[in-house]
N, C-alpha and C positions, 0 to 999 in steps of 0.2 A: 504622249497619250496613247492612250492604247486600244477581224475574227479570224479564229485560226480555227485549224486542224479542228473541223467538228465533225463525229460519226453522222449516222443519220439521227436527223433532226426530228423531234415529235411534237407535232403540232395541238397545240391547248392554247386557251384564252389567257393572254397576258396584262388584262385588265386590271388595272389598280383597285378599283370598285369599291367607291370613296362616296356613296352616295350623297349627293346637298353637296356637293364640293361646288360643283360650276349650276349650276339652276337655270333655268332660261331666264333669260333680262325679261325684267316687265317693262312694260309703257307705260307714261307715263304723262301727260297732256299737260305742256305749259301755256301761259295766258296767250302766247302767240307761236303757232304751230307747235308739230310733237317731237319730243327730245326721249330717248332711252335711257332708264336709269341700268345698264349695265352692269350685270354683276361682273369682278373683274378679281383674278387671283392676287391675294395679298399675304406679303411674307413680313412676318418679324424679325428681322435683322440684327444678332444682337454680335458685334465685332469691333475689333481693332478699327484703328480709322490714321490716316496721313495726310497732308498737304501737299506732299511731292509723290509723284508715284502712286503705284495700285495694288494693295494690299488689302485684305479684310474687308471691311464694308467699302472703303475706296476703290475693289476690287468688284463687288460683287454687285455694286447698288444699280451701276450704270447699265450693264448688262442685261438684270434685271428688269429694268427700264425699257428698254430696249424690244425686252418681250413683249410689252404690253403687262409687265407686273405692276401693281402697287405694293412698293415697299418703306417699310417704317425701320431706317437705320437708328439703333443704339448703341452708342460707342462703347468701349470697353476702355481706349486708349485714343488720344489724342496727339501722335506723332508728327513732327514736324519731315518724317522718311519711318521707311522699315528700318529695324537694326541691324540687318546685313548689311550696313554700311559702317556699321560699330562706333558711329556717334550719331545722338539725335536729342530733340529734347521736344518738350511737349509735357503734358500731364497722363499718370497714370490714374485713372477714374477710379474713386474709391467706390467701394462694391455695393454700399449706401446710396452711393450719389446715381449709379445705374438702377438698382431698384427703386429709386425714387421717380428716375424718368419712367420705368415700365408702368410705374403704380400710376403715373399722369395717364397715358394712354389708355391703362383699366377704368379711369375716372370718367374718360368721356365714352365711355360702352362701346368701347372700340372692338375689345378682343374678341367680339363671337365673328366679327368677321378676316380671322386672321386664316389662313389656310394652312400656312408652315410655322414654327421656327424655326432660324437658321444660326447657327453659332460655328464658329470657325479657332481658333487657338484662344485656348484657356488658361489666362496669365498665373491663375491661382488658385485655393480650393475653393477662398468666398465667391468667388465671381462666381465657379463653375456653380454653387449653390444658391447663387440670384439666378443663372439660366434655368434651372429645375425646377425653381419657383416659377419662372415666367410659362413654360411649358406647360406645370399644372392647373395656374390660375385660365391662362389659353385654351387645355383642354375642359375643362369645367366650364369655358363658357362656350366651349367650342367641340363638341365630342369628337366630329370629322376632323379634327386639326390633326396633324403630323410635326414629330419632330425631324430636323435632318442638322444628324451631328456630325463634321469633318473634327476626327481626333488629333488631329495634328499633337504629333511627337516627335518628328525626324524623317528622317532617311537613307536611302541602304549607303550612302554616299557618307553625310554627315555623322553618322548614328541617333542617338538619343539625344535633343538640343532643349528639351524642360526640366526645369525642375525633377528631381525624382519624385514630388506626390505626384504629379498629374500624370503619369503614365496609372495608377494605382487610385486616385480620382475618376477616371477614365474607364476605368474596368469593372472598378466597383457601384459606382452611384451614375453615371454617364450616361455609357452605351446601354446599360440593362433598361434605362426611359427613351431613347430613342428609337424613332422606327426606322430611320434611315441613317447607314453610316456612309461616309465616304473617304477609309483610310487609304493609304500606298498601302504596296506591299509589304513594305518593312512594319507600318507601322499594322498592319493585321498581324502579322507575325507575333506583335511585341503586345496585342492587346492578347492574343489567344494563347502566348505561351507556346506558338510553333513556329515552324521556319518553312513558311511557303516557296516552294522553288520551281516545279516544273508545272503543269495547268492542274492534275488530279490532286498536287498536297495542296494545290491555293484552293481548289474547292473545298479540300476538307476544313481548311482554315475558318473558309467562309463559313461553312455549315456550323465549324463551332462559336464563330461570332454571331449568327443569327440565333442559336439556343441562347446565349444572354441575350435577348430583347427584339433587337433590329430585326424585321422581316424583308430588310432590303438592302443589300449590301453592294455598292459601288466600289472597286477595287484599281485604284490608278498605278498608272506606273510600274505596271506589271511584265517582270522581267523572267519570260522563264529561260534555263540553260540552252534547252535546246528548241529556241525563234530562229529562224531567220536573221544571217547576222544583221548590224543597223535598223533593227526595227523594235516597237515595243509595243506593249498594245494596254487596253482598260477592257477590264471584265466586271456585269452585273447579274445579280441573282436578287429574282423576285419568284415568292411561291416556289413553285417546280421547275421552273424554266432559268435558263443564264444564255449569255449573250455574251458575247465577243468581239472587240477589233482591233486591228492593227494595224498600225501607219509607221512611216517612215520615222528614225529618231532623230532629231534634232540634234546637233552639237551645243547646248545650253543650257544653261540653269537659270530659271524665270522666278521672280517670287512671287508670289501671288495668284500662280497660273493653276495652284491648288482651290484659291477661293473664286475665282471663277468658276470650274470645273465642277463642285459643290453647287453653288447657287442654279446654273445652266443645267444640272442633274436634277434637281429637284424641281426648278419651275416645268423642264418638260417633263416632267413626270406627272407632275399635279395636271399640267393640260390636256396630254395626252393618257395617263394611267398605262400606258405600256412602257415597260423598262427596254424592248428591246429598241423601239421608238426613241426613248428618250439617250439611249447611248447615243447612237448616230447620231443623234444632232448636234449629240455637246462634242465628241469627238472631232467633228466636222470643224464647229465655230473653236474650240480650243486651238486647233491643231494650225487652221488660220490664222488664229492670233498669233501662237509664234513663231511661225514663218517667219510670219509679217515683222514681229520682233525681234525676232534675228538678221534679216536684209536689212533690218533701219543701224545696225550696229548700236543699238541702246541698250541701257541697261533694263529700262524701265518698261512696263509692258505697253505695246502700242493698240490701247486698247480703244481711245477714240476710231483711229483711222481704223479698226477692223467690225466697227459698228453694224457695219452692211454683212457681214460673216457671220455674224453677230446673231442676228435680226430675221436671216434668209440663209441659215445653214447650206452649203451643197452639196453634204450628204454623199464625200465621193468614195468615202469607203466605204463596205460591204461589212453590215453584219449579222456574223455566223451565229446561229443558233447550236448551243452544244447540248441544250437537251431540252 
């Protein structure tokens, strides 16, 4: 996970300014003392799902949780594991039978109080066309809503690991509806047609990803030539302003530790409406969880026991404002 090297810093309002998103809780008097009806942030979750391990909404829901979010997981997949294990078995959800569960949730006038969607790897193009539905139906009943799309297509390690539509799914119809993205670097490169490599081309990167659509762009796994050796860092851009940090690099490969990183971006974002805010704390509670994951010698992400990282970010790295 991934502030460096920043000139001087110029200070402006980094406010999300999302008006009716959080409202004051009203009161509300029951027949025996008084109870708060609490407005409380809620995500639409629409992901992958496993039995073993944490991946996709198995990855993202708990965390969520965690914050104090309300979240409404919609599976995409029903795995018995992720397939980086290269045998699983389970049901892939036909893209009917998911919008059929979203259309239930529209039924009970649920969606004007949805804050986010959240979607994370897109098996295929019907699916990614029930998420675009669920996000228009959401904002139509929900104008303040946000989408927060992770493109998930690879990495600078693996390369390209979908289908070839979805990279071109992704570009075309995707990212241009959502307002939040949160690719690697590889995979910014591979939506923008460039090759982000030292901090100035990953911002030009960014900047060309946020003309198709997204006005906010999270960038993980951000490897420039010339860091620090052992270290890596996550860069975000909101409005005028980006943010930067860097922490030590782990020796590992985690799966799932993409859709945490997502989810934990976007909830503190929505809470607090600063991006430079909302870095630090996910960087914080990520960066913990894989320690933690890598000392336990597992494969799987040890994402119970790092609840309290979780929950109570500590925030021990520094982040740079690069403009």
């Amino acid at each position: 996970v991934g502030g460096v090297d920043a000139g001087g810093a110029v200070s402006h309002d980094t406010r999300v300014g999302r008006p009716g998103l959080l409202p004051p809780s009203t009161g509300q008097h029951a027949a025996l003392g008084v109870w708060e009806d609490a407005r409380v942030t809620t995500i639409l979750s629409i992901q992958s799902s496993v039995a073993y391990g944490h991946v996709g909404n198995s990855a993202a829901v708990f965390p969520l949780q965690r914050l104090g979010v309300e979240v409404w997981p919609v599976h995409t997949v029903h795995f018995s594991n992720h397939t980086g294990y290269g045998a699983w078995r389970g049901p892939l959800m036909a893209p009917e039978d998911v919008r059929e569960v979203i259309t239930g949730i529209e039924e009970r006038g649920a969606l004007p109080e949805v804050d986010a969607v959240l979607s994370g790897y897109q098996g295929g193009e019907q699916i990614g066309d029930v998420i675009l539905d669920a996000v228009a139906r959401t904002k139509a009943a929900n104008p303040n809503a946000i989408y927060a799309c992770d493109p998930v297509m690879g990495n600078a390690a693996s390369g390209c690991f979908v289908h070839p539509a979805i990279p071109v799914l992704l570009r075309e119809k995707v990212v241009p509806q959502a307002d939040l993205i949160t690719p690697n670097q590889f995979e910014l490169g591979f939506l923008t047609d460039t090759e982000p490599g030292d901090l100035d081309s990953t911002l030009e990167s960014v900047e060309r990803a946020r003309a198709m659509g997204p006005g906010t762009v999270l960038v993980t796994s951000v490897l420039r030539p010339d860091r620090p050796e052992g270290t890596i860092e996550m860069l975000a851009v909101h409005g005028d302003g980006a943010w930067i940090v860097q922490t030590p690099q782990l020796p590992m490969k985690a799966n799932g530790s993409g859709d945490v990183t997502a989810a934990l971006f976007t909830a503190h974002l929505l809470e607090s409406g600063d991006a430079g805010v909302a870095l630090g704390r996910t960087v914080s509670s990520v960066f913990d969880l894989l320690t933690r994951t890598h000392e336990s010698g597992r494969r799987e992400l040890q994402l119970v026991q790092s609840q309290d990282e979780i929950a109570n970010p500590r925030m021990q790295f520094e982040v740079r404002q690069l403009r």
